[in-house]
C-alpha positions in Angstrom: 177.7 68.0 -7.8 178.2 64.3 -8.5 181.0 63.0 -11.6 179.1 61.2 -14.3 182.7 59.3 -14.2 180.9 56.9 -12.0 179.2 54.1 -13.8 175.5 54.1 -13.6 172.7 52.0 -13.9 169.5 52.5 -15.4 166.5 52.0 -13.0 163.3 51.9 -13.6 162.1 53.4 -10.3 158.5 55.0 -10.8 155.5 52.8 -11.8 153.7 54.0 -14.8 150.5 54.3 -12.1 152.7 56.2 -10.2 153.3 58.7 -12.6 149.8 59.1 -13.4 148.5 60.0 -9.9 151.9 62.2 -9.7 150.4 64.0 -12.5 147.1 64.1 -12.1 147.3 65.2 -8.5 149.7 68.0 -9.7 147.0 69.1 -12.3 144.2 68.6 -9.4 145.8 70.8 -6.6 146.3 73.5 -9.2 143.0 73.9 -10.2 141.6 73.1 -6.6 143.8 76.1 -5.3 143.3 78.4 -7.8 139.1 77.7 -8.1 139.2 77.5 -4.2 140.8 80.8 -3.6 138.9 82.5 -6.1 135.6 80.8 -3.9 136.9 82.1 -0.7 137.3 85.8 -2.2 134.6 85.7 -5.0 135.0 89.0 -7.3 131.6 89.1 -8.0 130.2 89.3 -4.7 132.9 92.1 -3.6 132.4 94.1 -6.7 128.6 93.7 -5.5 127.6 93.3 -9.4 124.5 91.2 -9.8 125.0 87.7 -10.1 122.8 87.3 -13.4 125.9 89.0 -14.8 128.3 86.7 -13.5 127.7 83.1 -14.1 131.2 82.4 -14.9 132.0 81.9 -11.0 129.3 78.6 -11.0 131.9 77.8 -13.6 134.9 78.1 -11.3 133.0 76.3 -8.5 132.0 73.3 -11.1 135.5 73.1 -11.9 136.3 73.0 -8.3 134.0 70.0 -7.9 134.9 68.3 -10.4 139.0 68.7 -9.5 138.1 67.5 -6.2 136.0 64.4 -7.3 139.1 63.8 -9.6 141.2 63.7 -6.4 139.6 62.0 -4.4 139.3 59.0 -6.4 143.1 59.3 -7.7 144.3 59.5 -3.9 142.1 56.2 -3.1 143.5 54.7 -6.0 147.6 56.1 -4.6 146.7 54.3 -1.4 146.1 51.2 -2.8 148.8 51.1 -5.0 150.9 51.6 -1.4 149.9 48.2 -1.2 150.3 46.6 -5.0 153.1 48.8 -6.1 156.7 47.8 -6.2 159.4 48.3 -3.7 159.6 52.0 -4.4 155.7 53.0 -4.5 154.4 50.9 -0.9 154.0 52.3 2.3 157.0 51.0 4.3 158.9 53.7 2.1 156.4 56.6 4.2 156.4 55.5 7.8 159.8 55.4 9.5 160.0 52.3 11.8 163.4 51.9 11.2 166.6 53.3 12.6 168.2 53.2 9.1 165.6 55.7 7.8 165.9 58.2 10.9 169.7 58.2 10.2 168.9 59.2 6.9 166.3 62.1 7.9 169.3 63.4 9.9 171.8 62.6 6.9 169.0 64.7 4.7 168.3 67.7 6.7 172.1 67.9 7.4 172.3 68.4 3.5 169.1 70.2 1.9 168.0 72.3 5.2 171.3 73.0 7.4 174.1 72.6 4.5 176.5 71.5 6.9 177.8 68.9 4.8 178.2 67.6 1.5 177.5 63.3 2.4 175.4 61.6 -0.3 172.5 60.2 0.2 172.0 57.0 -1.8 168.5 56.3 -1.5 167.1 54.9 -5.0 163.5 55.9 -4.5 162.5 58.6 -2.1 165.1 59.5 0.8 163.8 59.3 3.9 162.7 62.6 5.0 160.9 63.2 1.3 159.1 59.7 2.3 157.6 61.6 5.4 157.1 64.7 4.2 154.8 62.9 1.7 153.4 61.2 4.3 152.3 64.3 5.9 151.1 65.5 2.5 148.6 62.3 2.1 147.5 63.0 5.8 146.7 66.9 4.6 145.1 65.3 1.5 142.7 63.2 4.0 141.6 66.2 6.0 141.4 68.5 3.2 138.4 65.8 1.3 136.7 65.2 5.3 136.3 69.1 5.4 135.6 69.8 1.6 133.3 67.3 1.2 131.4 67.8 4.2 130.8 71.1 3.4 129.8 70.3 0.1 127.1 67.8 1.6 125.2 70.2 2.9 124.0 71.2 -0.9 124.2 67.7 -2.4 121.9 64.9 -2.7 124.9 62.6 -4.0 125.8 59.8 -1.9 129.2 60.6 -1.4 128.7 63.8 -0.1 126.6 62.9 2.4 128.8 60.5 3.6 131.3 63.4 5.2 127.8 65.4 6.6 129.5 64.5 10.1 132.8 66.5 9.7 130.9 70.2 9.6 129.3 69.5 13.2 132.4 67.5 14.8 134.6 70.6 13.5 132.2 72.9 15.6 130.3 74.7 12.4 130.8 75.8 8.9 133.0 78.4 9.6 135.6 76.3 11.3 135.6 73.9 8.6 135.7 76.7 6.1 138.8 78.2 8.0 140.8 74.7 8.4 139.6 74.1 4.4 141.4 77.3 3.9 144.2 77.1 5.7 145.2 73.5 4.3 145.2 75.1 1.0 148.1 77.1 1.3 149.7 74.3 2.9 149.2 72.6 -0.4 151.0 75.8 -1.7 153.7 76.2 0.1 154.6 71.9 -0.2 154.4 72.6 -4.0 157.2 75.4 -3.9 159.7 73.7 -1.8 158.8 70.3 -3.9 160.0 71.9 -6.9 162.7 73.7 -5.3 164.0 70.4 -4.0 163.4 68.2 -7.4 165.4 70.8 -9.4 168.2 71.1 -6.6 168.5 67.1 -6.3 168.7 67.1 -10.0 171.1 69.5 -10.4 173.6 67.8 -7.3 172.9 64.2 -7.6 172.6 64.2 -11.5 170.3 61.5 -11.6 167.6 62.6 -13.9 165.1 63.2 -10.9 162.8 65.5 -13.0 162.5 63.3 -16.2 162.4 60.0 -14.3 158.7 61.1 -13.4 158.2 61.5 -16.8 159.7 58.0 -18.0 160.1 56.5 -14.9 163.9 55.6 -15.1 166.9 57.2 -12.7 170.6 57.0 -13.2 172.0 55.3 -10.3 175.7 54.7 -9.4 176.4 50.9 -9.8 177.9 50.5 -5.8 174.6 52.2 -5.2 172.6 49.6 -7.0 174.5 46.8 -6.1 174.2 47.5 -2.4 170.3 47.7 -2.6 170.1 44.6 -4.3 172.2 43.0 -1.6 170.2 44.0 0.9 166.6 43.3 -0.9 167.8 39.9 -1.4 169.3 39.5 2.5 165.3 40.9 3.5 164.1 38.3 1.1 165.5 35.4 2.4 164.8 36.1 6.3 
C-alpha cells in the first residue's frame, strides 16, 4: 500500500460525460444481461404455462429493447467523445502504438496478474493494459449491437433495425447469431467481475480514490507523478 506521506495533487481526471456513459453503460449491461438471460431461458415457455398468463416476459423483452437502444446511442456518443474529450478520455489512451505503453502492460501484468513485484505504476488516467482491455470491451460492445440488432430486425419495421438485417445471413442464420449474442453476454459478465475486483484492489494499493473519482471525477496523484506528466504533455506540445 502507498504512504499518504507523499504530497498529492488533486486531478480532475474523468469528464463529467465520461462519468455519465460509465454509468449509464453499467446500468445498461445490467439490465441487458439479466433481461437477456432470462430471453434465452424464458420460464414461461419451460413451465409450458400459457402465455395469456404470462405477459410479464413482453415486459422483460421491452426492457431489453429499450436497455439496448439506451446503449447503443450512449456508446456512439463514448466514441465521439474519444475524439472531443480531454487527454484522459481520447483514443490514443486505447490503442498501444507506443513502446512506452507495452512496457507498461508488462509493468501491469507483472503487478495485478503475476504478483511478482511490487513497482508502481504511475499512469494518471487508465494504465495501459486497463486502456486495452477497454478497448476490447468497446470492440465486444460493437459485435454484441451488429448481432442484437440484426436479430431484432427481423420483427421490426424501425429504421434502425433494419439497418443490421445483413449480420443474421453473413453470421450463417439465426442460431449462430443467437449463440455468439449469447456468448458475448457472459463476456460482459465476467469483464464486470474482474473490473470491480481491480477498481477496489487499485484503490485499496494505490490510495488514490479510484472508486469515488468516477463519481466526482478527481484522483489523488503524487506531485513527482503529476509534475512528470505535465513535463512530458508540454515536451509533446511543443514538437
Amino acid at each position: 500500500m502507498r504512504s499518504r506521506t507523499n504530497p498529492m495533487r488533486e486531478v480532475h481526471v474523468w469528464e463529467l460525460p465520461v462519468r455519465l456513459y460509465h454509468w449509464v453503460n453499467a446500468l445498461c449491461i445490467t439490465g441487458l444481461c439479466i433481461t437477456g438471460y432470462i430471453i434465452g431461458n424464458p420460464p414461461a415457455l419451460m413451465n409450458g404455462t400459457e402465455a395469456y398468463f404470462n405477459y410479464w416476459f413482453g415486459t422483460i423483452r421491452f426492457i431489453h429493447f429499450l436497455s439496448a437502444f439506451l446503449f447503443f446511442f450512449n456508446f456512439l456518443f463514448r466514441i465521439y467523445w474519444g475524439f472531443a474529450g480531454n487527454e484522459f478520455a481520447k483514443w490514443t489512451n486505447f490503442i498501444p502504438l507506443k513502446r512506452s505503453q507495452w512496457k507498461e502492460i508488462m509493468d501491469v501484468i507483472k503487478v495485478d496478474i503475476l504478483q511478482v513485484t511490487h513497482k508502481k505504476i504511475d499512469s494518471i488516467g487508465h494504465n495501459s493494459l486497463a486502456s486495452v482491455i477497454y478497448f476490447i470491451t468497446f470492440l465486444i460492445f460493437l459485435l454484441q449491437c451488429l448481432t442484437g440488432f440484426g436479430m431484432y430486425s427481423a420483427m421490426s419495421n424501425s429504421f434502425l433495425p433494419k439497418l443490421f438485417a445483413w449480420i443474421v445471413p453473413l453470421l450463417g442464420g439465426d442460431i449462430h447469431a443467437r449463440q455468439l449474442h449469447h456468448i458475448l453476454m457472459w463476456a460482459f459478465i465476467l469483464f464486470a467481475i474482474v473490473h470491480v475486483y481491480l477498481v477496489f484492489y487499485h484503490d485499496y494499493i494505490e490510495r488514490r480514490g479510484i472508486t469515488s473519482s468516477m463519481i466526482g471525477g478527481w484522483k489523488f496523484i503524487e506531485e513527482d507523478v503529476y509534475e512528470r506528466h505535465e513535463t512530458e504533455s508540454k515536451e509533446k506540445a511543443e514538437k
